[in-house]
N, CA, C and O atoms as a printed pandas DataFrame, in Angstrom:
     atom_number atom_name residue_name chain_id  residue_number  x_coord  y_coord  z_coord
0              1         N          UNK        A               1   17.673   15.112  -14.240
1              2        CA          UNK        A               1   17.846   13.856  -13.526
2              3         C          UNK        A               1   16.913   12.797  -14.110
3              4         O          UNK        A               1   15.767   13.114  -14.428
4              5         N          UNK        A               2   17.436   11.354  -14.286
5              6        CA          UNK        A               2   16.703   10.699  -14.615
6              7         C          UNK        A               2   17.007    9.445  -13.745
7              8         O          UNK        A               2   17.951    9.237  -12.982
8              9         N          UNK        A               3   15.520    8.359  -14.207
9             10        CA          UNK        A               3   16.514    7.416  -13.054
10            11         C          UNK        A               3   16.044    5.942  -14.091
11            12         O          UNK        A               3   15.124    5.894  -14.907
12            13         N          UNK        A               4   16.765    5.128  -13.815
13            14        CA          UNK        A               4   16.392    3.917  -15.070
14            15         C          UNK        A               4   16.395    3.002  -13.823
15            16         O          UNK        A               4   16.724    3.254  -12.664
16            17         N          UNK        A               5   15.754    1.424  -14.613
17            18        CA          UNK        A               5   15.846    0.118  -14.270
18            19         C          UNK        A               5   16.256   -0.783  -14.968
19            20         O          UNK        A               5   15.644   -1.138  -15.976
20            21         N          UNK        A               6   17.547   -1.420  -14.509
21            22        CA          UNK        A               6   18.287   -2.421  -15.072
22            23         C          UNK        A               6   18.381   -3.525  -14.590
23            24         O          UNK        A               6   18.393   -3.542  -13.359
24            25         N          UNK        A               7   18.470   -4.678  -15.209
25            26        CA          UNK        A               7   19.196   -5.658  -14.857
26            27         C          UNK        A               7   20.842   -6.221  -15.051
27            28         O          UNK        A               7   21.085   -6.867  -16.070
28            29         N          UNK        A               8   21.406   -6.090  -14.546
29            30        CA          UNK        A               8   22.684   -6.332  -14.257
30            31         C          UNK        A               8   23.319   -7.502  -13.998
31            32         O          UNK        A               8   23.291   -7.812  -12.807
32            33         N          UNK        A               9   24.087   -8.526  -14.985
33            34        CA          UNK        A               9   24.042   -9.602  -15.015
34            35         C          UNK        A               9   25.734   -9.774  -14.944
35            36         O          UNK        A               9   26.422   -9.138  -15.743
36            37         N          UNK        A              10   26.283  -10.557  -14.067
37            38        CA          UNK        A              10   27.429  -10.494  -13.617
38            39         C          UNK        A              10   28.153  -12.121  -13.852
39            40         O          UNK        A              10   27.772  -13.094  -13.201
40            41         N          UNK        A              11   29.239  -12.185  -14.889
41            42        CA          UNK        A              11   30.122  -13.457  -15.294
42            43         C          UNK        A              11   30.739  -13.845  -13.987
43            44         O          UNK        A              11   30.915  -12.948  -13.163
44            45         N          UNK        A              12   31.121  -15.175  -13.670
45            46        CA          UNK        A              12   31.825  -15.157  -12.483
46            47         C          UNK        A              12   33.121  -14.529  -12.203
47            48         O          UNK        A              12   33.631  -14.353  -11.096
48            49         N          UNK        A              13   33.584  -14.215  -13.356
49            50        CA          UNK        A              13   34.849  -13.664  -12.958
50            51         C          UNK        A              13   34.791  -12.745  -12.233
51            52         O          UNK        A              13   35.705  -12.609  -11.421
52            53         N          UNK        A              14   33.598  -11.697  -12.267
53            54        CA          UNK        A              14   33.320  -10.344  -11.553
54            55         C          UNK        A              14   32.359  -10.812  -10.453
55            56         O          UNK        A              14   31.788   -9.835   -9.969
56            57         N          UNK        A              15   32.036  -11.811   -9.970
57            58        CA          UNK        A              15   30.890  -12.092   -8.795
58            59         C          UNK        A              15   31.894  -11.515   -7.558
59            60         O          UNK        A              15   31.289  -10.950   -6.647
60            61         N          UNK        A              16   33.194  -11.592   -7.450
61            62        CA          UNK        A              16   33.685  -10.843   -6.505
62            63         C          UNK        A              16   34.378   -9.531   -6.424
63            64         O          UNK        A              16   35.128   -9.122   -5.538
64            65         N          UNK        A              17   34.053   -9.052   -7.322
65            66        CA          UNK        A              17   34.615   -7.539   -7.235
66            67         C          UNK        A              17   33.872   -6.428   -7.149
67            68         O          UNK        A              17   32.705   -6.565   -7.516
68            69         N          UNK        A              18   34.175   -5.443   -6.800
69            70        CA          UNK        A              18   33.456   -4.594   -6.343
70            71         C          UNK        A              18   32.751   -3.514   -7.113
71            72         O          UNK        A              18   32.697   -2.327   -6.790
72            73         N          UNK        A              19   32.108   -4.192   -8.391
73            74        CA          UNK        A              19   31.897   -3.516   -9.634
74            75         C          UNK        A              19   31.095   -2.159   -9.522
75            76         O          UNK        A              19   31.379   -1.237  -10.287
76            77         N          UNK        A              20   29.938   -2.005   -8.429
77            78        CA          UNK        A              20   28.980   -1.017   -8.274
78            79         C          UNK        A              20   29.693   -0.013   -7.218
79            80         O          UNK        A              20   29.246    1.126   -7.357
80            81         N          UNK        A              21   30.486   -0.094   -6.399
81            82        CA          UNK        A              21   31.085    0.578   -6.010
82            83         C          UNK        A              21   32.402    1.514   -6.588
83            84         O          UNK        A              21   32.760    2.667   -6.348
84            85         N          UNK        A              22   32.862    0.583   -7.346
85            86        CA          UNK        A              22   33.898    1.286   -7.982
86            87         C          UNK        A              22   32.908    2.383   -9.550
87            88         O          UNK        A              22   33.382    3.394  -10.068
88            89         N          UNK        A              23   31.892    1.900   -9.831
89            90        CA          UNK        A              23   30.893    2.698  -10.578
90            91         C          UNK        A              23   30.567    3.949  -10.131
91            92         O          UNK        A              23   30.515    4.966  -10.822
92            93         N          UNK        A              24   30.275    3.819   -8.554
93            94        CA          UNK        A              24   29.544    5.304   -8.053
94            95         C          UNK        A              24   31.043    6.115   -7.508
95            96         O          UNK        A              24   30.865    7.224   -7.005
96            97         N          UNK        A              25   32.302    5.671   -7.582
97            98        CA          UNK        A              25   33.046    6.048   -7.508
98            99         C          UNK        A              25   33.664    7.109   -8.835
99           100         O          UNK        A              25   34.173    8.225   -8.728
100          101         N          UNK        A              26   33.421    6.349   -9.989
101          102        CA          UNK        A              26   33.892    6.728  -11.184
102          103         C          UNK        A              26   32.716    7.955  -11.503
103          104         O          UNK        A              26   33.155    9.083  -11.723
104          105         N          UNK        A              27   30.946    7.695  -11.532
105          106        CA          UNK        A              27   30.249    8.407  -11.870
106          107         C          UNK        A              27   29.543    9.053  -10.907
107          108         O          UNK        A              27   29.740    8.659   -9.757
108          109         N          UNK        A              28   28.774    9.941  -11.070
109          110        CA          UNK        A              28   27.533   10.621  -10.204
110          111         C          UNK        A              28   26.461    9.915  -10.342
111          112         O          UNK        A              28   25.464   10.534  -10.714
112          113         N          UNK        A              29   26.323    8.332  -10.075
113          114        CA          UNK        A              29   25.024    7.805   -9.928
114          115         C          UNK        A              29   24.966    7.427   -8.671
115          116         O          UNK        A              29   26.018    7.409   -8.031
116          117         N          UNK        A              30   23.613    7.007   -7.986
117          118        CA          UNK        A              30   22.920    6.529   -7.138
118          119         C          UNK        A              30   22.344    5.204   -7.181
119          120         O          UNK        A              30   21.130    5.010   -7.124
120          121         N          UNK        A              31   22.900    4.622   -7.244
121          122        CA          UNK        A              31   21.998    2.664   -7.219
122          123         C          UNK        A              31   21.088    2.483   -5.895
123          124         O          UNK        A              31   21.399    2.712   -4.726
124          125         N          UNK        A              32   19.818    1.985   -6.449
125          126        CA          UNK        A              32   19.499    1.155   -5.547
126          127         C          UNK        A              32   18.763    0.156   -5.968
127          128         O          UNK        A              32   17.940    0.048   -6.878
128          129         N          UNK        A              33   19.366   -0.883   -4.815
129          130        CA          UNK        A              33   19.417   -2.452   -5.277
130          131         C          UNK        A              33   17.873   -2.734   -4.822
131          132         O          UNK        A              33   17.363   -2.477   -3.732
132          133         N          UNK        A              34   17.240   -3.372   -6.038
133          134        CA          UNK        A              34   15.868   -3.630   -5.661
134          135         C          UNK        A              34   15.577   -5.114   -5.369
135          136         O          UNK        A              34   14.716   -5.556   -4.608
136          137         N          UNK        A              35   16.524   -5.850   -6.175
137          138        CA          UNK        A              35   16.286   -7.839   -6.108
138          139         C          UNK        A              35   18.135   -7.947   -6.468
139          140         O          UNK        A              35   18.822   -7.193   -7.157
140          141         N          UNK        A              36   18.454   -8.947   -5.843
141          142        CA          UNK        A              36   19.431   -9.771   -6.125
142          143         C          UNK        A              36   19.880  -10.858   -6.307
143          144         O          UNK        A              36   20.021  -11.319   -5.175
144          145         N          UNK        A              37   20.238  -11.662   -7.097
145          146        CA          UNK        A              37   20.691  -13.283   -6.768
146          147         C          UNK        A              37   22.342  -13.544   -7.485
147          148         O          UNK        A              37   22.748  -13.598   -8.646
148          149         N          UNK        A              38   23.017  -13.667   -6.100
149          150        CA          UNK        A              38   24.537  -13.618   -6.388
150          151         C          UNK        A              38   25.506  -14.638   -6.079
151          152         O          UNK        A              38   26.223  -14.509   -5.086
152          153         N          UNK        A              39   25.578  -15.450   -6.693
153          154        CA          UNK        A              39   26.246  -16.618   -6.165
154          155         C          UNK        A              39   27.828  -17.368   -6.319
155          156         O          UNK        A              39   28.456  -16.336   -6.084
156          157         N          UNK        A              40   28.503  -18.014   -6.457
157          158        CA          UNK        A              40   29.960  -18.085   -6.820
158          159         C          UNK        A              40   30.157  -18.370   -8.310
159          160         O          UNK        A              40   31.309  -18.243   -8.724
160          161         N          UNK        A              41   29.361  -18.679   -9.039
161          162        CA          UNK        A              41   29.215  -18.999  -10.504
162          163         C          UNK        A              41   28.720  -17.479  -11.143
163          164         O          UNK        A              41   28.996  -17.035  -12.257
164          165         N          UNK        A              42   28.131  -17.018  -10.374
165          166        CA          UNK        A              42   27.642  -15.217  -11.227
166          167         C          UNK        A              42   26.332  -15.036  -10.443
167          168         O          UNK        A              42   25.961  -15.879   -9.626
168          169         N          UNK        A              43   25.769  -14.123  -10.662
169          170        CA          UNK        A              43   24.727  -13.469  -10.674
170          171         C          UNK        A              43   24.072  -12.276  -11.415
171          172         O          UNK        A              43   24.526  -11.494  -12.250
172          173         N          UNK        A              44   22.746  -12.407  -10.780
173          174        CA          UNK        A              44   22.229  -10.981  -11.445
174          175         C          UNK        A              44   21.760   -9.587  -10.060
175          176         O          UNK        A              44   21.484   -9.931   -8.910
176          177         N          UNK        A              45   21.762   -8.345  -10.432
177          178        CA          UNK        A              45   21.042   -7.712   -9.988
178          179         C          UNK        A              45   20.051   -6.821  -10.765
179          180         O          UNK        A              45   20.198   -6.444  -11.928
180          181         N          UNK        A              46   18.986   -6.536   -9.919
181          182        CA          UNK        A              46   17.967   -5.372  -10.566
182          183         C          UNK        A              46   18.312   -4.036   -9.817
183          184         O          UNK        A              46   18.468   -4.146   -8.601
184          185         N          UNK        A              47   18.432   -2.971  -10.291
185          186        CA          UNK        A              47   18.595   -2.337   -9.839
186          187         C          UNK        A              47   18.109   -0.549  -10.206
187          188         O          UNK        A              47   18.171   -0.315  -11.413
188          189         N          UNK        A              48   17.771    0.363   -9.555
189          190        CA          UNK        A              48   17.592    1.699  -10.423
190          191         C          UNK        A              48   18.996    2.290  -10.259
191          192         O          UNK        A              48   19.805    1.892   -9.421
192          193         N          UNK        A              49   19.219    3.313  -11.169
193          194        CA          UNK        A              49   20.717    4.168  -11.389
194          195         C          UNK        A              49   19.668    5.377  -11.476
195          196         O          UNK        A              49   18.645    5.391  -12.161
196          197         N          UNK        A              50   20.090    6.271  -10.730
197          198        CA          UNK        A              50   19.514    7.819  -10.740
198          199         C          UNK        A              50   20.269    8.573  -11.112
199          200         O          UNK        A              50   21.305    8.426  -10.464
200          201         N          UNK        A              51   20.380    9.575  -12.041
201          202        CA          UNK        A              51   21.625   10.963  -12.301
202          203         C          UNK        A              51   20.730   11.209  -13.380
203          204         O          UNK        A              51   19.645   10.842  -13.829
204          205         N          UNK        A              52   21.992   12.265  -13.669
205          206        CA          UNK        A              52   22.054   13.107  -15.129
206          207         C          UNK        A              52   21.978   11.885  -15.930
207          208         O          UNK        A              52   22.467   10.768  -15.763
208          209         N          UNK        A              53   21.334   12.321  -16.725
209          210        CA          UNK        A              53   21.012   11.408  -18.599
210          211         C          UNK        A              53   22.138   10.872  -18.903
211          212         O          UNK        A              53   22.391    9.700  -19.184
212          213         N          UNK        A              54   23.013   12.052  -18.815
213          214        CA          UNK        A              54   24.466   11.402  -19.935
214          215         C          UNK        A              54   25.364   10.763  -18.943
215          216         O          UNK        A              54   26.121    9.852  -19.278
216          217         N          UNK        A              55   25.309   11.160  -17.880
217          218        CA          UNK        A              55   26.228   10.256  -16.669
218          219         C          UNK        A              55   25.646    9.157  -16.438
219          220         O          UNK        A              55   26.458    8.283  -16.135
220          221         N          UNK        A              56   24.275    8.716  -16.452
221          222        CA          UNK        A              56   23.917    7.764  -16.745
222          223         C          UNK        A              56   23.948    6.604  -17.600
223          224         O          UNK        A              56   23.701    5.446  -17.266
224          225         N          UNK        A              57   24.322    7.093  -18.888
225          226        CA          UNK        A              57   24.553    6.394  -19.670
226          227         C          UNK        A              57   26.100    6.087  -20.055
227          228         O          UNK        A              57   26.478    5.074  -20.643
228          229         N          UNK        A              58   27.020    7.280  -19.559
229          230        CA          UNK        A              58   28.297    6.845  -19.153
230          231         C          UNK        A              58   28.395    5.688  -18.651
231          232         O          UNK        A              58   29.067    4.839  -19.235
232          233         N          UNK        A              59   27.670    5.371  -17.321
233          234        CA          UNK        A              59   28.053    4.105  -15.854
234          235         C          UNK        A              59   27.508    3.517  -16.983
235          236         O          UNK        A              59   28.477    3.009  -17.548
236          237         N          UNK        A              60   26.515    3.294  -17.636
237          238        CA          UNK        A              60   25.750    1.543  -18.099
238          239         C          UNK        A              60   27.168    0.866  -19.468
239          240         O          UNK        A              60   27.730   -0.227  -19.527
240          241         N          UNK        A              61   27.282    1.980  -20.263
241          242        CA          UNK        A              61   28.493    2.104  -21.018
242          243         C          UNK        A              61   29.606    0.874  -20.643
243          244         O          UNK        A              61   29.870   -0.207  -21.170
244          245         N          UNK        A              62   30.365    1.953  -18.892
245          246        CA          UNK        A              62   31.244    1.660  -18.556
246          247         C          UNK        A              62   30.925    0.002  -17.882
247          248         O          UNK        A              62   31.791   -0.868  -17.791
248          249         N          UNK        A              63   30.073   -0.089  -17.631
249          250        CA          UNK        A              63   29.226   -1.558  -17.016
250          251         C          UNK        A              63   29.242   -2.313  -17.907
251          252         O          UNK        A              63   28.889   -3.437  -17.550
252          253         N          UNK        A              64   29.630   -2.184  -19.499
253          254        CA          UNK        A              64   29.096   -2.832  -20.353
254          255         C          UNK        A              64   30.695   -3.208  -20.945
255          256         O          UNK        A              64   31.042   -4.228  -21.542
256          257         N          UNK        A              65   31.446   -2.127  -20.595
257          258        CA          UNK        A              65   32.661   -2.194  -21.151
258          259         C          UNK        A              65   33.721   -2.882  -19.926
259          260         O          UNK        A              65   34.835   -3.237  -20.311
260          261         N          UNK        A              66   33.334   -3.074  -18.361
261          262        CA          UNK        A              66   33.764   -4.388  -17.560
262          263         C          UNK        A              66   33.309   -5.713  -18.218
263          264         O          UNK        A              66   34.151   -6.611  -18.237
264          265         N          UNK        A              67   32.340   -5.910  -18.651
265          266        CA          UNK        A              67   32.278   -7.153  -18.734
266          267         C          UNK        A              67   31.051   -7.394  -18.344
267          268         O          UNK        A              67   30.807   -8.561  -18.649
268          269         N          UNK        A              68   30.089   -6.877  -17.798
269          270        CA          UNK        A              68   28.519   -6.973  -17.092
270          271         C          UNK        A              68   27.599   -6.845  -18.654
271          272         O          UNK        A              68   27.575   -6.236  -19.724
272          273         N          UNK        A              69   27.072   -7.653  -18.050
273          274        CA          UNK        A              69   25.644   -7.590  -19.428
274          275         C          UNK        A              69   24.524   -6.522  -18.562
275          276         O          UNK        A              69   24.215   -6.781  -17.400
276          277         N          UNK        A              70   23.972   -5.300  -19.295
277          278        CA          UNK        A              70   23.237   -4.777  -18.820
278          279         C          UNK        A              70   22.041   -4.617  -19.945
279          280         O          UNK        A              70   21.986   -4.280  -21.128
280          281         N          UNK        A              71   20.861   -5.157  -18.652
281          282        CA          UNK        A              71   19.807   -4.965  -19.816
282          283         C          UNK        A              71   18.682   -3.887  -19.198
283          284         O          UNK        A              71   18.222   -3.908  -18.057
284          285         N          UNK        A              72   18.404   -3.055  -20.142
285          286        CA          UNK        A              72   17.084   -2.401  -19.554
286          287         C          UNK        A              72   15.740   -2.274  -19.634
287          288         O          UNK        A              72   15.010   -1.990  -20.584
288          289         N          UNK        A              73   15.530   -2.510  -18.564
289          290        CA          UNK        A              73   14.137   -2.863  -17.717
290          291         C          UNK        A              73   12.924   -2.163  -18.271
291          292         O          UNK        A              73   11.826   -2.704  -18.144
292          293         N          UNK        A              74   13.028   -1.129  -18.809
293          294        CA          UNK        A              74   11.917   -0.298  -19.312
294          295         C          UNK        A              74   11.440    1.025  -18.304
295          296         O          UNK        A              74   10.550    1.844  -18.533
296          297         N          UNK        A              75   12.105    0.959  -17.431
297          298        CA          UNK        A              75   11.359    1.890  -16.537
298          299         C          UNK        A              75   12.352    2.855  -16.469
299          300         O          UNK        A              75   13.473    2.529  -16.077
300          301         N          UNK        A              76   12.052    4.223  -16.860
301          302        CA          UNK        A              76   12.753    5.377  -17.147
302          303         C          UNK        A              76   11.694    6.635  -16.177
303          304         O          UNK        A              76   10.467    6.723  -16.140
304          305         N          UNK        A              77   12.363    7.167  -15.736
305          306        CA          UNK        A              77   11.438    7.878  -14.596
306          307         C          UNK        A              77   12.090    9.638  -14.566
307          308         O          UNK        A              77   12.662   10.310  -13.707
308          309         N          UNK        A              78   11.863    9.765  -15.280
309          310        CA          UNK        A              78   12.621   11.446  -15.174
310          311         C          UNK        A              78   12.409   12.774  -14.230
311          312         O          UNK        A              78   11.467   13.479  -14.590
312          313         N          UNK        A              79   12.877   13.063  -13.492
313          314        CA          UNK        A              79   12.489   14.469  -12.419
314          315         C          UNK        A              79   13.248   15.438  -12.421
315          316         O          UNK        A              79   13.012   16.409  -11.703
């Protein structure tokens, strides 16, 4: 298990869809939302993703391949 910190940066086209939900749907991660600022033009979130390594890097992948800019935070926390 590992758990990362991202920032998650969202085009307006996706400010209304249900991008993190349909994520923990698709993968075995765990988000939790630490800061947000989301508004009708876009936003960002910070957030940690907890799982397996490679399912982890599946969701950021698949986050990357919607259309979300994901950047990471530096904080990698492994247990």
């Amino acid at each position: 298990m590992i758990g990362v910190r991202v920032k998650l940066t969202f085009p307006e086209e996706l400010v209304r869809e249900p991008v993190i939900a349909r994520m923990t749907a698709e993968f075995a991660v765990v988000p939790n939302i630490r800061k947000a600022d989301v508004g009708e033009q876009g936003g960002w979130i910070i957030c940690e993703l907890d799982g397996d390594g490679a399912v982890v890097d599946g969701a950021l992948e698949w986050l990357r391949a919607e259309g979300v800019q994901v950047d990471l935070l530096g904080d990698v926390v492994e247990s």
